[in-house]
N, CA and C of each residue as an Amber inpcrd file, in Angstrom:
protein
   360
 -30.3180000   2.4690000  -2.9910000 -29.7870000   1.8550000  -4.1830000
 -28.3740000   2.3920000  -4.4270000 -27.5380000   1.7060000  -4.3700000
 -26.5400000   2.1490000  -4.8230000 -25.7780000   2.2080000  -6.0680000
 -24.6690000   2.7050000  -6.2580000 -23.9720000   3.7000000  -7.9680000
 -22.6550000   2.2160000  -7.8980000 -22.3330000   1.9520000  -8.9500000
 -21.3190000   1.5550000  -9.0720000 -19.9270000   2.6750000  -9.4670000
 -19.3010000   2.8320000  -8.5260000 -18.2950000   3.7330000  -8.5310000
 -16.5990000   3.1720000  -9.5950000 -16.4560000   3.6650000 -10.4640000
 -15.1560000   3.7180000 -11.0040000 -14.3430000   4.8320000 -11.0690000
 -13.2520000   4.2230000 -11.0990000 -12.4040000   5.3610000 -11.3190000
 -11.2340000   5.0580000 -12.8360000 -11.4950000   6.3810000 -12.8600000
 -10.9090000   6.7990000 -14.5170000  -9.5570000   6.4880000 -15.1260000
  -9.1730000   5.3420000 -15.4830000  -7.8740000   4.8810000 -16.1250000
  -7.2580000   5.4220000 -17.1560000  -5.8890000   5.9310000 -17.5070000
  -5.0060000   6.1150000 -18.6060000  -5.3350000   5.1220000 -19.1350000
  -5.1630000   5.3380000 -20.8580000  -5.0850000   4.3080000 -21.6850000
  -3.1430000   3.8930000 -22.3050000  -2.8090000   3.5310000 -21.0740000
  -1.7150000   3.1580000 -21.1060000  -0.7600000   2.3360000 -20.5040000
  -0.0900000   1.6170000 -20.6790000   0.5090000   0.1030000 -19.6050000
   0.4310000   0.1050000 -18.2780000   0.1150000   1.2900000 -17.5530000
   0.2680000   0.8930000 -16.0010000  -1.2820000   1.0490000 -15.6440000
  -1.9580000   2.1040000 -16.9470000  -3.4520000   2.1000000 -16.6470000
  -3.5500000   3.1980000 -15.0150000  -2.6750000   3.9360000 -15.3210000
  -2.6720000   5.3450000 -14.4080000  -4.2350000   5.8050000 -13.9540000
  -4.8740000   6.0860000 -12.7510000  -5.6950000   5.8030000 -12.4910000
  -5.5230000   7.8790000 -11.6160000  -5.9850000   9.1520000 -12.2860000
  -4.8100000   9.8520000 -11.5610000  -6.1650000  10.2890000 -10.0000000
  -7.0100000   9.8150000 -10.3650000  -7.8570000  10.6220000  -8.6010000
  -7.3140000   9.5860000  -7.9660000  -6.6830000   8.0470000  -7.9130000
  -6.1660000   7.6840000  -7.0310000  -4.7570000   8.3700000  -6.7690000
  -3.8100000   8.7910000  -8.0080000  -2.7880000   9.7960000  -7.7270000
  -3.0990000  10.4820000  -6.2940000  -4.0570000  11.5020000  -7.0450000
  -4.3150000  12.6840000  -6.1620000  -4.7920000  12.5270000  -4.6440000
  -5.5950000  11.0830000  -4.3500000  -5.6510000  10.8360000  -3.4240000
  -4.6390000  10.7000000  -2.2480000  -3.7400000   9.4600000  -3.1360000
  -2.5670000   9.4560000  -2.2090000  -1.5570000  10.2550000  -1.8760000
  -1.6850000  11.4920000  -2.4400000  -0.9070000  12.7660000  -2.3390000
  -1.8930000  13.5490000  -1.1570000  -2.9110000  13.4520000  -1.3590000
  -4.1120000  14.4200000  -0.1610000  -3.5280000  13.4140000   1.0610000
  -3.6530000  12.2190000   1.2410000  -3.3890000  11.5240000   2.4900000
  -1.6170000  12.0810000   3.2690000  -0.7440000  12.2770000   2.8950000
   0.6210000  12.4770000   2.9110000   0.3340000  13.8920000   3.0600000
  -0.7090000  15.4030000   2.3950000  -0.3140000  16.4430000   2.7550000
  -1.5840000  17.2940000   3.2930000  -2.6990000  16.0820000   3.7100000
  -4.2400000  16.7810000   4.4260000  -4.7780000  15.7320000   4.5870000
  -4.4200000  14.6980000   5.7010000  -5.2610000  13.8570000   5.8710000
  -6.8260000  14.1640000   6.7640000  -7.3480000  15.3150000   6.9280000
  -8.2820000  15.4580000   7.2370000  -8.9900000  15.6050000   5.4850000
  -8.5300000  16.0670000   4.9890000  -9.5460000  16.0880000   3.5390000
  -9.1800000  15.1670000   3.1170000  -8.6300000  14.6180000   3.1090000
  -8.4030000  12.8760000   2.2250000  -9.3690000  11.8670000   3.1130000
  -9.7620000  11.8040000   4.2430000 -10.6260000  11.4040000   4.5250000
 -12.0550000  12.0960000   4.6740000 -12.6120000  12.9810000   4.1070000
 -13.8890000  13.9130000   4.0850000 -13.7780000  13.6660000   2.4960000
 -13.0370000  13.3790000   1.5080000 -13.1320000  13.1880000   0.2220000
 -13.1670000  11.7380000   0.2060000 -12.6610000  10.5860000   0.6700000
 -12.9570000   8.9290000   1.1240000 -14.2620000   9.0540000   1.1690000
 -14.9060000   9.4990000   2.4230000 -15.9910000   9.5000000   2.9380000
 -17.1110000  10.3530000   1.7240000 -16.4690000  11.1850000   0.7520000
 -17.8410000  11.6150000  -0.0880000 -18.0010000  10.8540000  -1.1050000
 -17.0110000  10.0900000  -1.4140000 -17.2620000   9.6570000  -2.3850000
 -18.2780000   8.1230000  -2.2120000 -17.7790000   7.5540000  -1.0190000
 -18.6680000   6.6440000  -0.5190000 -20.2540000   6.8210000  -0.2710000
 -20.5430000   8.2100000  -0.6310000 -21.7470000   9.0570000  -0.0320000
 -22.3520000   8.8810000  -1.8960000 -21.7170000   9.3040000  -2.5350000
 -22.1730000   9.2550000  -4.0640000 -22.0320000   8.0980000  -4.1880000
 -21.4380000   6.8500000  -3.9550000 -21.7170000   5.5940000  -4.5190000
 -23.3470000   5.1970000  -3.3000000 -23.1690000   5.5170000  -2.0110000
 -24.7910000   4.9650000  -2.1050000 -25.8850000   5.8780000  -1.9040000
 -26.0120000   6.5500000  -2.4610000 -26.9670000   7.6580000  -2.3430000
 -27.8100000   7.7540000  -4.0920000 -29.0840000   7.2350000  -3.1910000
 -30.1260000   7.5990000  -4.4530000 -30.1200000   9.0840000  -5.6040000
 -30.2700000  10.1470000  -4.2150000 -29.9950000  11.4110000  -5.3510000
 -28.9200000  12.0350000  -4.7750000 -28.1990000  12.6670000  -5.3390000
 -27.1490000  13.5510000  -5.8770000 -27.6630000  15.0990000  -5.6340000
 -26.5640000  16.2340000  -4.8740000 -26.9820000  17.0830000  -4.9020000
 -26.4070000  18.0990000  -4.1860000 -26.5310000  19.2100000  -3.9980000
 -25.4610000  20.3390000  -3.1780000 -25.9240000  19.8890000  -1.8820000
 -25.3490000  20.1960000  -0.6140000 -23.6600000  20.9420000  -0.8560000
 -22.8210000  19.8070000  -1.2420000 -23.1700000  18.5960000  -1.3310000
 -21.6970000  17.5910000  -1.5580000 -21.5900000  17.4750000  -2.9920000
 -22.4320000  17.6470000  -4.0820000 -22.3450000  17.3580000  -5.4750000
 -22.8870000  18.1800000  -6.1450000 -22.3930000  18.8210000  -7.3840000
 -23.5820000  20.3480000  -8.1950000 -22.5640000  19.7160000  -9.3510000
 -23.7230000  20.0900000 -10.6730000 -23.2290000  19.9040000 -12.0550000
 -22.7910000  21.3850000 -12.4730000 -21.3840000  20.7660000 -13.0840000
 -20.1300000  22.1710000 -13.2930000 -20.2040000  22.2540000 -14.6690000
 -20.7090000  21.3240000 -15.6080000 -20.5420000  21.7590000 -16.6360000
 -21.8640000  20.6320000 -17.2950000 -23.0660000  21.3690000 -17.7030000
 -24.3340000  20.8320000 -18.0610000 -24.1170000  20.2000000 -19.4260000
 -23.1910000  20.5460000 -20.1590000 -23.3050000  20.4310000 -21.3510000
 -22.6980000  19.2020000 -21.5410000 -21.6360000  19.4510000 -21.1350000
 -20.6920000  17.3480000 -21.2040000 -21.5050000  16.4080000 -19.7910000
 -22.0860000  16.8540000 -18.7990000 -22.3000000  15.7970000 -17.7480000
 -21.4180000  15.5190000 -16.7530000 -20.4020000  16.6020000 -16.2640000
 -19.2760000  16.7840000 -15.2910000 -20.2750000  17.5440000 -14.1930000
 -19.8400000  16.5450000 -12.6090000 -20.1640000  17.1690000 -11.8200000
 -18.8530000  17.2130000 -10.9810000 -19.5280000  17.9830000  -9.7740000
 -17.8410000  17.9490000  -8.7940000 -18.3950000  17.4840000  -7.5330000
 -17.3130000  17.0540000  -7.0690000 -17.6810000  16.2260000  -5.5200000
 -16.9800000  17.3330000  -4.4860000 -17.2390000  18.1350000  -3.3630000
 -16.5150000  18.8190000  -3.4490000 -16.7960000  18.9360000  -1.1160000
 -15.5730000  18.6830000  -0.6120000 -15.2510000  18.4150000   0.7690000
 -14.6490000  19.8720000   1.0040000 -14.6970000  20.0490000   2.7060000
 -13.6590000  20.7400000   3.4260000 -14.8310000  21.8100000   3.2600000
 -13.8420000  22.8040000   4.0400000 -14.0070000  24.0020000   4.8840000
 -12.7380000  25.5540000   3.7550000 -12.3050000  25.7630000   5.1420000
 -10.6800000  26.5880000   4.0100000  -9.9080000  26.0330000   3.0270000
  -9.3910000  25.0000000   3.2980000  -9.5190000  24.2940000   1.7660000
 -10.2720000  23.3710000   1.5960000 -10.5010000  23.3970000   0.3070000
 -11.8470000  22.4040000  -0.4220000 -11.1740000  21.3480000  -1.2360000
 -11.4480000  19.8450000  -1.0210000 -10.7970000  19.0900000  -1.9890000
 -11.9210000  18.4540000  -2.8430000 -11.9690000  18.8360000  -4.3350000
 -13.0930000  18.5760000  -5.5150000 -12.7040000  17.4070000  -5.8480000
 -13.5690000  16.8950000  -6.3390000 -13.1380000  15.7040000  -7.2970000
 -14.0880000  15.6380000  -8.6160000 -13.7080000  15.4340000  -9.2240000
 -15.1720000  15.5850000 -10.7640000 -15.5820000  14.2670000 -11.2450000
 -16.6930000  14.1410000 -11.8720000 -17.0400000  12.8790000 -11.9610000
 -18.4290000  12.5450000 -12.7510000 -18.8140000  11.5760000 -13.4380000
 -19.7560000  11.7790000 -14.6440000 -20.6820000  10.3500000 -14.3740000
 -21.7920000  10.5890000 -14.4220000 -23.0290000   9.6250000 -14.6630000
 -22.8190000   8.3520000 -15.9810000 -22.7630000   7.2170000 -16.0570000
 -23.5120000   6.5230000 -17.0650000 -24.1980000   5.0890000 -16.5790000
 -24.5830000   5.3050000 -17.6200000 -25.7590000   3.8080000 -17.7430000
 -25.5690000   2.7410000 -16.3980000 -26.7040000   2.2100000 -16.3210000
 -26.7170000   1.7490000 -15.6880000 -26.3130000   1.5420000 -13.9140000
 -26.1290000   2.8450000 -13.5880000 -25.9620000   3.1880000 -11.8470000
 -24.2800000   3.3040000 -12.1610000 -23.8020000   3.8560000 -12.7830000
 -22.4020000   3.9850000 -12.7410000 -21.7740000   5.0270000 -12.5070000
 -21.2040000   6.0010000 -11.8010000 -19.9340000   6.6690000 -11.6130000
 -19.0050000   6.6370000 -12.1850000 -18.4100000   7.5050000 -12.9300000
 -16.5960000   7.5180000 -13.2040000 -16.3910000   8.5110000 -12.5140000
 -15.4190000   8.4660000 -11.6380000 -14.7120000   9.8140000 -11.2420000
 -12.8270000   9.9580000 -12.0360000 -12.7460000  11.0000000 -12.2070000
 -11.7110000  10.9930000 -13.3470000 -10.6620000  11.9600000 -12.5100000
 -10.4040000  13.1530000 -12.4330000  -9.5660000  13.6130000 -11.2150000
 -10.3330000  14.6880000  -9.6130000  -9.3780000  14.9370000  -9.3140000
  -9.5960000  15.7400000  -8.0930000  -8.2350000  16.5830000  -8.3690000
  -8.7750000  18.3030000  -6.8100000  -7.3560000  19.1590000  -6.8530000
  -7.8320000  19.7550000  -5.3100000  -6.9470000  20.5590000  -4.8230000
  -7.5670000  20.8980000  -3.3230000  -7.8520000  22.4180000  -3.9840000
  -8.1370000  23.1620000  -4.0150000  -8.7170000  24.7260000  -4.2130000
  -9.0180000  25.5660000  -2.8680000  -8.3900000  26.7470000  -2.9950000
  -9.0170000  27.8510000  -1.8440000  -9.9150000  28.0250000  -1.5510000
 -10.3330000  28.5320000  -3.2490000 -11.4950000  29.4800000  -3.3280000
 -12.8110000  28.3200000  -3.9630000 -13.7610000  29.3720000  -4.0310000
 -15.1450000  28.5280000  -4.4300000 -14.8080000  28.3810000  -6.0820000
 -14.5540000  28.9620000  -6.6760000 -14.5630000  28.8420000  -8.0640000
 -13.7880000  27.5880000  -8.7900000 -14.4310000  27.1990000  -9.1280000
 -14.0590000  26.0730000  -9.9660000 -12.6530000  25.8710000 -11.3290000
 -11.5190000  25.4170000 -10.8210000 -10.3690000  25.4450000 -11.5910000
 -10.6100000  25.1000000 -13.0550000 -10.6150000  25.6700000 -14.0160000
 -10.8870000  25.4260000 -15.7330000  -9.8420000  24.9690000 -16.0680000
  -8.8680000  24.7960000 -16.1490000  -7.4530000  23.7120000 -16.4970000
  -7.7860000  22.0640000 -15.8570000  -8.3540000  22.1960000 -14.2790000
  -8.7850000  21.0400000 -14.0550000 -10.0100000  20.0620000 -14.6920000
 -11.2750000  21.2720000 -14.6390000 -12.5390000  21.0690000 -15.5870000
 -12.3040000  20.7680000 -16.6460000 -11.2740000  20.6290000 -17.2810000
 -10.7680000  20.9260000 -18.9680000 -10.1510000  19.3950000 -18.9810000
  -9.1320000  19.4910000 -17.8940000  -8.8870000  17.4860000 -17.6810000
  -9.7380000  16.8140000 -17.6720000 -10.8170000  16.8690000 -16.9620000
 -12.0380000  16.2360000 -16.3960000 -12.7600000  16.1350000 -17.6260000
 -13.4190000  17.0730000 -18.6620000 -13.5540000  17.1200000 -20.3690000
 -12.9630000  15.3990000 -21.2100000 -11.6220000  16.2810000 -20.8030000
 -11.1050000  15.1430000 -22.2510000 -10.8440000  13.6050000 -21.1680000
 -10.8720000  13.4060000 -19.9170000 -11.4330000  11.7420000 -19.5390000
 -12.7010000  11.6690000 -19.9750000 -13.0910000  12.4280000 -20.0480000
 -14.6870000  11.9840000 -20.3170000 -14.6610000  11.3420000 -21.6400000
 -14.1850000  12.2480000 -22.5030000 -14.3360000  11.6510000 -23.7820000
 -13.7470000  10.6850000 -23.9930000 -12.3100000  10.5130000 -23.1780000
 -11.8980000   9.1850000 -23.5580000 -12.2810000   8.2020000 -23.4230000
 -12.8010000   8.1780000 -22.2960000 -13.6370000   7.2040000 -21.7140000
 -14.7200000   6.6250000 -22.3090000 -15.5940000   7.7140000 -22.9480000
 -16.4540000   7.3390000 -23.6490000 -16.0410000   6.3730000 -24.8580000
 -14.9770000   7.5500000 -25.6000000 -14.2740000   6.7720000 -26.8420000
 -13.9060000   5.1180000 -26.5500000 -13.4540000   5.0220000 -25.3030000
 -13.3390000   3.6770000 -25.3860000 -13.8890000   2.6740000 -24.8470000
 -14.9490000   3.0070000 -24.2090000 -16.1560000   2.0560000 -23.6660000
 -17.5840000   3.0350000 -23.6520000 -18.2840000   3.0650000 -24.9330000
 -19.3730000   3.1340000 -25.5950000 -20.4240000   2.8380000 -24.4150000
């Protein structure tokens, strides 16, 4: 069964979309993780369950999980459940280490809410 996958829009005239940003910046400076992050995310849109090592919930309390590729560097992407088989993924960052960036998690926060705020 598969997820209907979106991705997370600015609420603003060009409708800035930034994990496609970040994507097209991974392709231009790691195209081996820009394609292992292509390829996971295609893995969360058809995949019944969800789960480590490609997906773990980072923050239980809002419903942020991370999608998370590679080896020495790791390219995350974060991304939230709703209704009806849906996906939003809202950004991504490449990271060293295992620990999870809180400035990024903190972006990933307030799409959520916006998102919510503006489609209930």
């Amino acid at each position: 069964m598969e997820f209907d996958v979106r991705f997370y829009f600015l609420d603003n005239e060009r409708q800035e979309r930034p994990i496609l940003t970040f994507l097209e910046g991974l392709r231009g400076s790691d195209p081996v993780l820009h394609k292992l992050l292509v390829a996971g995310l295609k893995k969360i849109e058809r995949r019944e369950r969800h789960g480590p090592p490609l997906t773990e919930l980072v923050d239980r309390e809002r419903g942020i999980f991370e999608l998370r590729v590679g080896d020495a560097n790791i390219a995350r992407a974060f991304f939230f459940f709703r209704r009806g088989r849906e996906i939003v993924v809202t950004n991504g960052y490449v990271k060293k280490r295992r620990k999870v960036d809180a400035d990024e998690l903190q972006r990933a926060r307030d799409y959520k809410q916006d998102w919510e705020a503006r489609f209930p």
